[in-house]
PAZAPA-4460 file (N, C-alpha, C; in steps of 0.05 Angstrom, whole numbers, plus 32768, in hexadecimal, padded with zeros to 4 digits):
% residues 58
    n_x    n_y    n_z   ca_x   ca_y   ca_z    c_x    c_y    c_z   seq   type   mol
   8011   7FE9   8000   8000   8000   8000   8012   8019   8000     1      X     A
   800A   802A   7FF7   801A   8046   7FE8   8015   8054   8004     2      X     A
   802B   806C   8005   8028   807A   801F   8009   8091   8010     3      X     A
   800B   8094   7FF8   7FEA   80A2   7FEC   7FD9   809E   7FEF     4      X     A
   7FD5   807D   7FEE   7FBD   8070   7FF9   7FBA   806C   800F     5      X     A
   7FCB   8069   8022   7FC6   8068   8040   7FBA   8081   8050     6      X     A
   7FC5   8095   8049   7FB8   80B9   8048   7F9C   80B4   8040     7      X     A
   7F99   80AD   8030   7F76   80AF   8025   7F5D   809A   8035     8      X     A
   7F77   807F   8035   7F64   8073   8048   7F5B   807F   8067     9      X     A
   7F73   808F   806F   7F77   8098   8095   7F58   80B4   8092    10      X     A
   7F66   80B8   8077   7F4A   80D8   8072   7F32   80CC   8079    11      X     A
   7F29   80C0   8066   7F09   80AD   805D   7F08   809F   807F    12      X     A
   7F19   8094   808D   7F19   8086   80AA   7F0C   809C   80BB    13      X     A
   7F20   80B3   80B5   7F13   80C1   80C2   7EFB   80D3   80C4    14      X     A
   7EF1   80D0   80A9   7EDD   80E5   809D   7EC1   80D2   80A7    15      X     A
   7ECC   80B9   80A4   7EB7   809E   80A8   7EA5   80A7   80C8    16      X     A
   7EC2   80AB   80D3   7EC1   80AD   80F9   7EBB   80C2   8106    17      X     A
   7EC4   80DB   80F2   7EAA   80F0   80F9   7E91   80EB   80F3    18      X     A
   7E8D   80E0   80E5   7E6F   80E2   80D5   7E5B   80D8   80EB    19      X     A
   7E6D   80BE   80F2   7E5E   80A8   80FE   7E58   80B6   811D    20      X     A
   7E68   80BE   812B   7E6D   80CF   8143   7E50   80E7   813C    21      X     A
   7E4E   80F9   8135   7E3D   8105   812B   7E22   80FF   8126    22      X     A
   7E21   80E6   8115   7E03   80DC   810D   7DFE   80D6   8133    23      X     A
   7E0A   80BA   813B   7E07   80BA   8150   7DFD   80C8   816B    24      X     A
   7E11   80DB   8170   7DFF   80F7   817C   7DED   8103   8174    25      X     A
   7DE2   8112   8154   7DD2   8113   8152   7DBB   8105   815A    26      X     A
   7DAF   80E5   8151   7D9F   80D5   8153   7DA1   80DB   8178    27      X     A
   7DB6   80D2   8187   7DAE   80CE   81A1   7DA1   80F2   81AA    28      X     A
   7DA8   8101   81A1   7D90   8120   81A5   7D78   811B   819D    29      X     A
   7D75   8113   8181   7D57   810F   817B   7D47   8105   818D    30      X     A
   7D4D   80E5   8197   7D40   80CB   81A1   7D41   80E1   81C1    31      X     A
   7D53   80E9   81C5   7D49   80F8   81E7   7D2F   810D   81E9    32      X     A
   7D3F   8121   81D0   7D26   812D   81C9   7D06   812F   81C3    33      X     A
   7CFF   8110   81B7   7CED   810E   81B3   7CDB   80FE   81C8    34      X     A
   7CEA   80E8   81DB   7CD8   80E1   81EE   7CD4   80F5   81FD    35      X     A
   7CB6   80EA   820C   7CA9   80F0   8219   7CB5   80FF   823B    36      X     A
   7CB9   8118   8247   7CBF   811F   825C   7CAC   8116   8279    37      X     A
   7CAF   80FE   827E   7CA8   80F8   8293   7CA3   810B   82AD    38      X     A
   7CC1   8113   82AE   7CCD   8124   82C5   7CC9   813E   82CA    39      X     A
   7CAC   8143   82C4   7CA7   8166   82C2   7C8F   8169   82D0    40      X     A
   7C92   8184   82DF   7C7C   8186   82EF   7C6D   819D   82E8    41      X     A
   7C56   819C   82E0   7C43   81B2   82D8   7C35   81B7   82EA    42      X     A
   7C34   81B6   82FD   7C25   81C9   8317   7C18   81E9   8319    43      X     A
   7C32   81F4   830B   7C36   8217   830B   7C29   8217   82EC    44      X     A
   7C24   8237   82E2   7C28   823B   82CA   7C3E   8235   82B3    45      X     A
   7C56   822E   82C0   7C6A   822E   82B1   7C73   8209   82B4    46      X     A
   7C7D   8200   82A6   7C7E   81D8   82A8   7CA0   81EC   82AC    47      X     A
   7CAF   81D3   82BB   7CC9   81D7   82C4   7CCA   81B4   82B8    48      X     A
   7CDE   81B6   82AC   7CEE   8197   82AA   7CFD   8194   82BC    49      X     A
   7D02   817C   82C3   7D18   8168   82CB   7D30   8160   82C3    50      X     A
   7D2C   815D   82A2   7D3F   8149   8294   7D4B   815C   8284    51      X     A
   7D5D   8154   827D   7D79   8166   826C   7D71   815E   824F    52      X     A
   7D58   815F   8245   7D54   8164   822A   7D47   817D   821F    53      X     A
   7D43   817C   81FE   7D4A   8193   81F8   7D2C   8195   81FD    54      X     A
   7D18   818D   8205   7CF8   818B   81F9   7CFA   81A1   8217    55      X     A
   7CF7   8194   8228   7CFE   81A0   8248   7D09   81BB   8247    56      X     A
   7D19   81C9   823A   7D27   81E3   8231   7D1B   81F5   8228    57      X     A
   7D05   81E9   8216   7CF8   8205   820E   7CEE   8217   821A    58      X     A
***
């Protein structure tokens, strides 16, 4: 294997491993995001969350 091709493979390895890193976090935001907040208490006019997602933040 050429030291040229080894460079292209390490690129693409790593372009692979961001990608994958990224999709990953994304998807695990979504899937938090979208269930349901158990942990919130509507008592007052205002709901206060519990949980460190983004639905809870608004």
């Amino acid at each position: 294997m050429s030291i040229k091709t080894r460079k292209y493979l390490m690129i693409f390895t790593l372009c692979a491993a961001a990608t994958a890193l990224y999709g990953t976090a994304a998807y695990r935001v979504e899937q938090t995001r979208l269930q349901p907040n158990y942990a919130s208490s509507c008592n007052k006019d205002h709901c206060v969350g519990h949980m460190a997602s983004f639905s809870s933040l608004r």
